[in-house]
C-alpha positions in Angstrom: -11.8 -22.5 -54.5 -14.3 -19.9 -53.2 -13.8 -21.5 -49.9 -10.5 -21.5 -49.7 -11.3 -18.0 -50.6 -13.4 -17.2 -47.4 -11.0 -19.5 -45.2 -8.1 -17.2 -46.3 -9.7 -14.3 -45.2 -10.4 -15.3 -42.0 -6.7 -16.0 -41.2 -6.1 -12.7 -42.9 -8.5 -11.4 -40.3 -7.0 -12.8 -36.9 -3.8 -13.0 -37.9 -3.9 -8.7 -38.0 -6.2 -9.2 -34.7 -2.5 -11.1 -33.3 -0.5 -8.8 -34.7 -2.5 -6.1 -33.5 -2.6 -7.6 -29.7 1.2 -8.0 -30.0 1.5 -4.7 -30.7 -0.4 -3.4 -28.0 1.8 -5.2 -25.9 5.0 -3.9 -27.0 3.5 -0.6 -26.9 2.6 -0.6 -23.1 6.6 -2.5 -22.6 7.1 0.5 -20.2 3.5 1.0 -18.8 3.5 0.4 -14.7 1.5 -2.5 -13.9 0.8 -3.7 -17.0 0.0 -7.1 -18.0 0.3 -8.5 -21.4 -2.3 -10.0 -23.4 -2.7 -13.7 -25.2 -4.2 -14.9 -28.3 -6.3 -17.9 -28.2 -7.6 -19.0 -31.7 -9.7 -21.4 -32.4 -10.9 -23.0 -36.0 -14.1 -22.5 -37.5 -16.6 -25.3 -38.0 -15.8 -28.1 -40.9 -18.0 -29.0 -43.9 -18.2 -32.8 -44.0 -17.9 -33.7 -47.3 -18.4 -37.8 -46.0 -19.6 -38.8 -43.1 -17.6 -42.1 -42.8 -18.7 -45.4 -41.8 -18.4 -47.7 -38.4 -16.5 -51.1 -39.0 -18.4 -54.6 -40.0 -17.5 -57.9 -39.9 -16.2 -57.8 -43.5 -14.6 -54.1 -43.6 -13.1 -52.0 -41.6 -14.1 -48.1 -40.4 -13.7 -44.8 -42.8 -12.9 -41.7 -41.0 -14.9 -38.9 -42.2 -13.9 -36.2 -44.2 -14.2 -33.0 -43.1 -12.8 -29.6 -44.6 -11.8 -26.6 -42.3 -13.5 -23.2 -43.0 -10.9 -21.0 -41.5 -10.4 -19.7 -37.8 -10.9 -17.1 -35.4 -9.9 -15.6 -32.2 -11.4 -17.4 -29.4 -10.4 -15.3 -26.3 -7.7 -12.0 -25.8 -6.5 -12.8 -22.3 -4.6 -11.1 -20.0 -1.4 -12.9 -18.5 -1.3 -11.8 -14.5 2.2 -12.9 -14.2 4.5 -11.1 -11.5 6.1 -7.7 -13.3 9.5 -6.6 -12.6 9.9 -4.4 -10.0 11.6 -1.1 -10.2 13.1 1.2 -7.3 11.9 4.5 -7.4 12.8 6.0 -4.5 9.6 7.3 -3.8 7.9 6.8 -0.4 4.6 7.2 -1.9 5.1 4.9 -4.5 4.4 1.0 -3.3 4.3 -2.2 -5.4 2.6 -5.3 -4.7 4.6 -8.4 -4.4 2.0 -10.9 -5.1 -1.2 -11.1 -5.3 -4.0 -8.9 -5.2 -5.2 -4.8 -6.5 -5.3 -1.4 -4.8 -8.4 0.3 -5.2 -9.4 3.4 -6.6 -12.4 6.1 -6.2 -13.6 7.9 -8.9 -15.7 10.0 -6.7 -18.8 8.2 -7.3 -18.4 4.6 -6.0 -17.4 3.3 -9.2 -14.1 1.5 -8.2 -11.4 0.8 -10.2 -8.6 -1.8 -9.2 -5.3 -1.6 -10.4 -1.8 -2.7 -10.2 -0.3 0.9 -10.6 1.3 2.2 -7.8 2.2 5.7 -8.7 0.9 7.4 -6.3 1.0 11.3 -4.9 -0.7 13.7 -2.5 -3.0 16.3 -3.5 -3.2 20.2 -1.8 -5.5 18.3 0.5 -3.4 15.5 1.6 -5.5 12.9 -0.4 -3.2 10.1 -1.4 -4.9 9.4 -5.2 -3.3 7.8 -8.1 -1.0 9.6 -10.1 -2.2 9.0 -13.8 -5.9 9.7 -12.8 -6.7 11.9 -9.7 -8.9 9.1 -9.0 -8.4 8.5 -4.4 -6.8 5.7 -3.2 -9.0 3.4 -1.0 -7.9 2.2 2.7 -8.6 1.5 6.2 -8.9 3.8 9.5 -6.4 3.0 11.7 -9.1 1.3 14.4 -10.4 -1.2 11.9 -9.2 -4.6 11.4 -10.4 -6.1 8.0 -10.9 -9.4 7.9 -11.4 -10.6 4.2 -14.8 -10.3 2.8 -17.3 -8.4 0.4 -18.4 -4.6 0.9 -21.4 -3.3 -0.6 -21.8 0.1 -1.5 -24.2 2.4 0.4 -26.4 2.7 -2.3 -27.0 0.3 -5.3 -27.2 2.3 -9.2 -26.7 1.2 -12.2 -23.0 1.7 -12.0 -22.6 -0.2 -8.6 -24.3 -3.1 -9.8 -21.5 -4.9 -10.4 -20.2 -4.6 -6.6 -23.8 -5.4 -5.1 -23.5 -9.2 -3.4 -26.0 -11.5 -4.7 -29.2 -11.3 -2.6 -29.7 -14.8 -2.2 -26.1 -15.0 -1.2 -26.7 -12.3 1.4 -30.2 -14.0 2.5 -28.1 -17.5 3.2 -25.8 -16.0 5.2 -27.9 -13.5 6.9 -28.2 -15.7 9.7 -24.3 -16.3 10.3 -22.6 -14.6 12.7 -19.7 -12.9 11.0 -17.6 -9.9 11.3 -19.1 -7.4 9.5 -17.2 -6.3 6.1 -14.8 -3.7 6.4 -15.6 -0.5 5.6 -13.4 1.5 2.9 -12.6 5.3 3.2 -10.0 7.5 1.0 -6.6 7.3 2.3 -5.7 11.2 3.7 -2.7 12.5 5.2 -3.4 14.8 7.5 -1.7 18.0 6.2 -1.3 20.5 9.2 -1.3 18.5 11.6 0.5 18.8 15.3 1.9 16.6 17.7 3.5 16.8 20.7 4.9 14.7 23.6 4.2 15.5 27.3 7.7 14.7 28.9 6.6 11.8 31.2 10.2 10.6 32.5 13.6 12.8 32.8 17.3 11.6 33.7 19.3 14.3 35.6 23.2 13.6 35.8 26.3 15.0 37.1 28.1 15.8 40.1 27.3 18.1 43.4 30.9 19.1 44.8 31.5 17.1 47.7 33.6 20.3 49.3 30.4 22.3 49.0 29.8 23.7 52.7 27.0 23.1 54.9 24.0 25.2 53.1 25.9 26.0 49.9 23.7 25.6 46.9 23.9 25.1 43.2 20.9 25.5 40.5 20.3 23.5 37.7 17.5 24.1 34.5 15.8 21.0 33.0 13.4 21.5 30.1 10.0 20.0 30.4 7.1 20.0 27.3 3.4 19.9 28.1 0.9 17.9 26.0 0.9 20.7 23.6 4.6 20.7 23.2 5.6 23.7 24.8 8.9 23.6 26.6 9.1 24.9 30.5 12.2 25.2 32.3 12.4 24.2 36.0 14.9 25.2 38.0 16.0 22.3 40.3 18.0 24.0 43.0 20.5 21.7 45.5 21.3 22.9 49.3 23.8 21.1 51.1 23.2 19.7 54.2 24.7 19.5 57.7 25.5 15.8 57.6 27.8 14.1 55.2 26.5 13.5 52.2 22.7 14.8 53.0 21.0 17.1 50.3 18.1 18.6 49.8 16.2 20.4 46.5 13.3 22.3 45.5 12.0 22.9 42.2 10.6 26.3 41.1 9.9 28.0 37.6 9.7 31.7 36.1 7.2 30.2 33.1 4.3 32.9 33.2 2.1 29.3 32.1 3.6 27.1 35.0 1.6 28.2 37.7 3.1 25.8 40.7 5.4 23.3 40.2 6.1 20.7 43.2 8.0 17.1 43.8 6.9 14.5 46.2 10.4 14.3 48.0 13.1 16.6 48.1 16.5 15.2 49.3 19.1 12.9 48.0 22.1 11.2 49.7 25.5 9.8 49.1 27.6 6.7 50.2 30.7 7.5 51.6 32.2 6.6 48.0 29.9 9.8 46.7 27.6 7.0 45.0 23.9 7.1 45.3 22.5 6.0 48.9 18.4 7.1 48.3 16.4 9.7 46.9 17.2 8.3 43.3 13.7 9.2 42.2 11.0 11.8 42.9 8.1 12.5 40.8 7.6 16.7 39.9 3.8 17.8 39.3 3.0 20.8 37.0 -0.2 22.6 37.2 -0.2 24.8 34.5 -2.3 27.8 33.3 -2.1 27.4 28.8 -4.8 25.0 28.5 -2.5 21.8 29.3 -3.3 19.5 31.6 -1.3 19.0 35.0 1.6 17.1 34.3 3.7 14.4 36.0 7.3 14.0 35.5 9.2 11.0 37.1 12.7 12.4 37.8 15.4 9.9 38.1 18.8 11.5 39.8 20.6 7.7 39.3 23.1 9.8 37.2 24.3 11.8 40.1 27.3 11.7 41.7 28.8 13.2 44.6 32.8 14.1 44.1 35.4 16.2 44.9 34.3 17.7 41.5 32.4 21.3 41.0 28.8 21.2 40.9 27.7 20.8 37.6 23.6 19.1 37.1 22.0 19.1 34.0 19.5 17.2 31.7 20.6 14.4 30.5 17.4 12.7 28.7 13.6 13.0 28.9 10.9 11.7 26.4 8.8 15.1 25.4 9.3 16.3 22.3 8.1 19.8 21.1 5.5 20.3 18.7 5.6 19.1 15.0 4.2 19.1 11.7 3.4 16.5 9.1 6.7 17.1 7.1 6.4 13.5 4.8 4.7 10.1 4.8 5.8 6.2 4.5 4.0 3.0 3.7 5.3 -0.2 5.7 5.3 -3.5 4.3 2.0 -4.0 5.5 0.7 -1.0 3.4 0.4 1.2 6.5 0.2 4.5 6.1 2.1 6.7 8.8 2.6 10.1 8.5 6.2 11.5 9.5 6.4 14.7 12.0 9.5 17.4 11.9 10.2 16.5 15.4 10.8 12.8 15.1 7.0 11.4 15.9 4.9 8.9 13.1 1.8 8.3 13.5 -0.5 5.6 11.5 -3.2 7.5 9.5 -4.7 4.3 7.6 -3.7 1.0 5.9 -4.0 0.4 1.8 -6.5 -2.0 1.3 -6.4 -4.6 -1.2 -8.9 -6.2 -3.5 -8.5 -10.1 -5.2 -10.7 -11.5 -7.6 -12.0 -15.7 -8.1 -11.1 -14.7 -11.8 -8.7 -12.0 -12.4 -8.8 -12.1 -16.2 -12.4 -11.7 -16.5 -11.6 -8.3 -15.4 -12.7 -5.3 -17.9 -9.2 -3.3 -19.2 -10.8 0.2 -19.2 -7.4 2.5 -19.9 -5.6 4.5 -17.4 -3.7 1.1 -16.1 -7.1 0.3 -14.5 -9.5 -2.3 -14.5 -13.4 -3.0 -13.1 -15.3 -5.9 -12.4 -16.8 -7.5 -15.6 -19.2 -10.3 -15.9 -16.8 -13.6 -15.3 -14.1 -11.7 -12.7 -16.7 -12.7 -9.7 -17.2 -10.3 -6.5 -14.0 -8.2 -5.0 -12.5 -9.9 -1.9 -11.4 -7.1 0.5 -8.1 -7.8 2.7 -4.7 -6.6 3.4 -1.3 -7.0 2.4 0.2 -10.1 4.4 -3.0 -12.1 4.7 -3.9 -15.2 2.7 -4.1 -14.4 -1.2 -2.5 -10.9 -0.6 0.8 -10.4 -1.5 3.2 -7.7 0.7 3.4 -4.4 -0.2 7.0 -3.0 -1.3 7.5 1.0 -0.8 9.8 2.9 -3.0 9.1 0.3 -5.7 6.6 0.1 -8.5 5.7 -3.1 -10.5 6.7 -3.1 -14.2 4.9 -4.4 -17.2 5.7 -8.2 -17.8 5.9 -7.7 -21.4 8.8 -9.8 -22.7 10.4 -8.8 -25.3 11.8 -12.1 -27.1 8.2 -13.6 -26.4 6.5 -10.8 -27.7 8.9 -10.7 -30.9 8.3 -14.3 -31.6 4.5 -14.0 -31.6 4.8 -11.1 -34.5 6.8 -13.4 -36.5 4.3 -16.2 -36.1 1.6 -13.4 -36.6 3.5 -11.8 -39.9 4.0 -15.7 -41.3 0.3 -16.3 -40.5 -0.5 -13.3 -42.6 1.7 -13.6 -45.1 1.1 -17.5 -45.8 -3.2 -16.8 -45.8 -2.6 -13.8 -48.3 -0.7 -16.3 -50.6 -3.7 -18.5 -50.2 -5.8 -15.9 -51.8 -3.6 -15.0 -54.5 -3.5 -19.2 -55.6 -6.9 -19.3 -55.6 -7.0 -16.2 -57.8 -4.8 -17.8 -60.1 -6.6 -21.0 -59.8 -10.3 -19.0 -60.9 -8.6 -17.3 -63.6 -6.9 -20.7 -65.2 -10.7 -21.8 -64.9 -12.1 -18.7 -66.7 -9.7 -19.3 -69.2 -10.7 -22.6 -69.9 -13.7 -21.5 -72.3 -11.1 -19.3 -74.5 
């Protein structure tokens, strides 16, 4: 009786360690990258009250007969099943579909991995996670990561855990490999400019075939420099003495454009007013703000000459003025470009991800992130799209996969466990007191 006693209690006791891992579950229904947590119980070790017997000639085996002493909670393990994801709308937020962990920086190496992709950008561009501060890890744009191991710079007491194994290191030292990629903190860069030297411009339109012989027309094209600043060139068209014979100079009042100059200067027509040659001339720029000298290939394909009045203009070129960083986007590939006001991107790093031999031997230490624990093994570094690494989805984050019928289930099972155990003890209360009442 006073074993069934002790037994009792420790079905009391696990039971409220299920109930209390349920709950913990249900609590965090609505946490972003959550992953629930199993119970694994196990029963205690049996008294044998008779150790049975092998089988003879004569008689046959006895089993032997054992009774339980209870149970206990073997493992709590977390269940890294695929969570729903959930639109956001948000370019910085990104999900992974798949496997694998971003990586966060505390500020003083010690890494945290996590499947929480709320993410923003601090007054200094710093892309960090949301519920922390804590810097989200990446790659420079140059470097292609190959999977592997990186070590931190130097080894303390709390990077320990992301040191290799020396003799590891010592068998491979003598393998040529490419090295581990290195990790910095993902940054967009907040004030910055770009431009775009015009390299190639279209003219189009018409130049009046009833123009007489040295009549002229003027048109203004707009050129940008590599530091985006716009210069107008004047493209003035003289007619010639034969038929369908031009020629043109090019000339600017810009105070920064000090000589501006093209490599031919006449075009002609068929007799249908279609280009005959002089469809492309290339215009050099020397220029006095700091820029360098510029080359612009001019294509005149677009012109025409009609019985029409002279009317020449622009009518597309690749510069683009100068811009500022106005947003940012991830790709699928977790590439980071930040977005300009005039139209230009630029890539400014690439999320890295992090994968583990064991993921559930990774340490839960709160803020929806997790650190490398004694049976997770070392952090494999990659990217999203290589092997073991899911795809990154921006504008998404990854829900908890709490489900709630499972979930429900298990604190019925839990409650009934409870309940039946605590019945248990009350019999064998009533079962001591019927023998103390014996001697009355």
């Amino acid at each position: 009786m006073i074993r069934s006693f002790y037994s009792a209690v420790t079905g009391l006791a696990g039971n409220q360690t299920y109930t209390d891992v349920v709950a913990n579950n249900l609590a965090n229904i609505n946490t972003v990258g959550f992953h629930r947590s199993r119970v694994d119980i196990e029963t205690l070790i049996s008294h044998l009250k008779r150790s049975g017997t092998p089988p003879t000639e004569a008689l046959g085996g006895i089993n032997a007969s054992q009774v339980g002493a209870g149970m206990s909670i073997g493992s709590i393990s977390k269940i890294f099943t695929q969570g729903s994801l959930q639109e956001t709308g948000r370019p910085m937020d990104v999900a992974i579909d798949g496997d694998g962990f971003m990586i966060v920086d505390d500020g003083t190496r010690t890494r945290a991995f996590t499947r929480d992709g709320q993410l923003q950008m601090d007054v200094d561009g710093n892309l960090v996670q949301s519920v922390t501060g804590y810097k989200v890890m990446g790659y420079a744009p140059a470097d292609k990561p190959g999977q592997g191991t990186e070590a931190p710079a130097a080894a303390g007491a709390a990077d320990a855990l992301y040191a290799p194994d020396a003799a590891a290191a010592a068998a491979g030292a003598d393998k040529a490999a490419t090295p581990p990629p290195k990790l910095q903190a993902l940054r967009i860069p907040v004030g910055d400019k770009q431009a775009v030297a015009t390299a190639n411009l279209k003219v189009a339109g018409n130049l009046d075939v009833l123009t007489a012989a040295a009549g002229t027309t003027t048109s203004t094209v707009a050129v940008y420099d590599s530091v985006g600043e716009q210069h107008n060139i004047s493209l003035t068209f003289k007619r010639g003495t034969l038929p369908g014979s031009w020629t043109w100079q090019p000339t600017s009042t810009d105070k920064s454009v000090a000589s501006v100059t093209a490599d031919t200067a006449a075009v002609e027509f068929d007799a249908n007013g279609g280009l005959k040659s002089g469809g492309a001339s290339v215009l050099t720029l020397q220029l006095s703000n700091g820029s360098a000298a510029q080359s612009v290939a001019l294509d005149f394909s677009g012109v025409s000459q009609l019985a029409q009045p002279s009317a020449v203009s622009e009518s597309e070129q690749d510069g683009m003025p100068q811009g500022t960083v106005t947003s940012m986007k991830f790709d699928g590939e977790g590439k980071l470009y930040a977005l300009y006001s005039n139209g230009l991107s630029k890539e400014v790093g690439q999320l890295a991800l992090a994968n583990f031999v064991n993921p559930g031997g990774l340490l839960d230490v709160g803020e929806n992130n997790l650190r490398p624990w004694l049976n997770s093994g070392e952090q494999q570094l990659g990217r999203a799209g290589d092997d073991n690494f899911g795809m990154i989805l921006p504008g998404n984050v990854e829900g908890s996969n709490v489900d709630l019928s499972t979930e429900f289930t298990q604190l019925i099972l839990a409650r009934r466990g409870f309940q039946a155990n605590s019945r248990v003890v009350t019999t064998s209360d009533e079962m001591i007191q019927e023998l103390l009442n014996m001697k009355r």
